[in-house]
C-alpha positions, 0 to 999 in steps of 0.5 A: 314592363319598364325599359332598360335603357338608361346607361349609367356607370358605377363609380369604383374607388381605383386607388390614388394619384398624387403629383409630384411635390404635393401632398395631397392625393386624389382618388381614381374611380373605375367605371363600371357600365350597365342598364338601368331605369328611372323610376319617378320621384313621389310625393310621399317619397319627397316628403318622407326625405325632407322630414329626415334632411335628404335630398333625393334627385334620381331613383333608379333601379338595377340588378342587385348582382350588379351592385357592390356597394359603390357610393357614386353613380355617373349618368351622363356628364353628371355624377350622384352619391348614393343615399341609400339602396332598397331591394325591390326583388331579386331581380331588381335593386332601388337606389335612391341618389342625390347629386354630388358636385365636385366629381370628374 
């Protein structure tokens, strides 16, 4: 049985803000918070990634009715991108996450 314990935050994009007299435009994120838990890395996991140019940092697992697609993923102070996804069953939604510099 594995514990629900790990707070995380999917980020959703929340539209844009702009300050005056610039151009450019930055995306607002909401947060949406739930329970997840971390699964370990593998070795073949690991090997399987580097063969393809992928770094994973963090697998962790949520509820798919929880999940909308949503690219990034705050644990902590630290945000990850989402490389890919996997249902394990319809209870529970693998997320495999490398982690994303640059993201407040």
């Amino acid at each position: 049985m594995n514990n629900w314990d790990l707070d995380i935050s999917l980020l959703q994009e929340d539209g844009y803000t702009q300050e005056a007299g610039k151009l450019n435009k930055t995306i607002k994120y909401k947060e949406i918070e739930l329970l997840a838990y971390e699964k370990p890395i593998s070795r073949a996991e690991l090997y399987y990634a580097g063969q393809s140019n992928i770094e994973i940092t963090k697998i962790i697992v949520i509820h798919p009715f929880e999940y909308n697609n949503e690219q990034l993923v705050k644990i902590g102070a630290d945000t990850f991108q989402v490389i890919n996804y996997y249902k394990i069953s319809n209870e529970e939604l693998e997320l495999k996450l490398k982690s994303k510099k640059g993201v407040k």
